[in-house]
N, C-alpha and C positions, 0 to 999 in steps of 0.2 A: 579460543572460540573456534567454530566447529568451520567448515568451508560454506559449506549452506549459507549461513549466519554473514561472515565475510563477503558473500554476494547479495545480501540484503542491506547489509551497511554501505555497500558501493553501490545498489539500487538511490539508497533513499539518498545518497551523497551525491549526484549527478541532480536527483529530486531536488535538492536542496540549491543549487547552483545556477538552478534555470528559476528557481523561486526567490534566489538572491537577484539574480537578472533584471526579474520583470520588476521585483520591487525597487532597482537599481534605475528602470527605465526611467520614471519619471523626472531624474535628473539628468536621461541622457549619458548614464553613464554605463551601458550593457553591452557585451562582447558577442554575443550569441544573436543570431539569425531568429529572431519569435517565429516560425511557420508553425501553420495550425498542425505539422506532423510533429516538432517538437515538445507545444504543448500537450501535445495526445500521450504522447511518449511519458513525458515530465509524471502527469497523471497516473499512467499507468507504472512505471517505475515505485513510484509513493507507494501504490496500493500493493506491489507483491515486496516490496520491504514489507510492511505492516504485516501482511500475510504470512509472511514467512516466519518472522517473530512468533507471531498468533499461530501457528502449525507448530511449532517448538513447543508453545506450553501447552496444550492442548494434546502431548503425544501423540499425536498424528505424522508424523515427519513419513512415517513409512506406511502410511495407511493406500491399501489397496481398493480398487473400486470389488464389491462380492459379485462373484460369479454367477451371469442371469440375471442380472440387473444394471439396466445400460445405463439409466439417469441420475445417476447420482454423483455431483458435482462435488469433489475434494474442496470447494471454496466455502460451499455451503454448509459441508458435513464441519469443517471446522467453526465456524459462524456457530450452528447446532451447537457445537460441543462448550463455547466458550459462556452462552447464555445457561446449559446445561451447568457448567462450575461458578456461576456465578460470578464473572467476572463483565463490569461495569462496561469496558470498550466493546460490545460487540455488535452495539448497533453501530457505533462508530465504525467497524469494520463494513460492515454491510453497507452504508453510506458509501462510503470511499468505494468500496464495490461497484455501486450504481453509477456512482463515479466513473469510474473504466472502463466498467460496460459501454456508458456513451462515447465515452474517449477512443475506446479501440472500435465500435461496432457502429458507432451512427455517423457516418461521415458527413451527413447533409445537418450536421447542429453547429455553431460555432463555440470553438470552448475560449473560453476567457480567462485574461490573465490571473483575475481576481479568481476561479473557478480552482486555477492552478495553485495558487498561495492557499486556499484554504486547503485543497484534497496534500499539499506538505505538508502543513500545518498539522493538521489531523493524524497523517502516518506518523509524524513523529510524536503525535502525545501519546498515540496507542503503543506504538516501542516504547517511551519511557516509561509509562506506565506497568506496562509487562516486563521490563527490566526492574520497575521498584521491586513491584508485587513478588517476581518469581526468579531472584538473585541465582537462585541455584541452578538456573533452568540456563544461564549464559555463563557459566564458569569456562 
């Protein structure tokens, strides 16, 4: 698998860690510090796993912004592209998006644990899914 790839599996595997954590919390049984910087983190980690999978199939991996045109958002342009091939996760993607947008950019919201477990949750159905669907696309 490609290096890209290898840092979107170590994305979502830190995701995955602090979402075993918080669901571990309730017994009291969590190793990690919950500050609302790690959940923001945890979130935002999910969402560019997901992402980066979903730019793999999408050929996008090397897509450039065009020349004279300032606004065009590489997260968007692949969201665009996955609704364009017909592929079912890409409101999911866009979700988890909004997701991280509040995570990384509104610091006056509190994110929740629960917030957390779902926006994992999510990244990993949209990887599994784009690893069923596009076998060839992660050799």
């Amino acid at each position: 698998m490609s290096r890209g790839l290898n840092i979107a599996d170590d994305f979502l595997l830190f995701a995955i860690e602090i979402k075993d954590q918080l669901e571990a919390r309730q017994t009291g049984k969590y190793k990690v510090t919950l500050t609302q910087g790690v959940l923001r983190t945890c979130i935002s980690r999910a969402y560019y796993a997901a992402f980066l999978y979903a730019r793999r199939v999408t050929n996008l991996e090397r897509y450039r912004r065009p020349i004279g045109i300032k606004r065009v958002s590489i997260h968007n342009t692949v969201i665009d592209r996955l609704k364009e091939m017909g592929i079912p996760v890409a409101d999911m993607l866009y979700n988890l998006k909004k997701a991280r947008g509040k995570a990384d950019y509104n610091i006056y919201s509190t994110i929740t644990p629960n917030k957390v477990i779902w926006a994992v949750k999510v990244a990993q159905q949209i990887i599994d899914f784009l690893k069923r669907a596009f076998p060839n696309k992660f050799q």
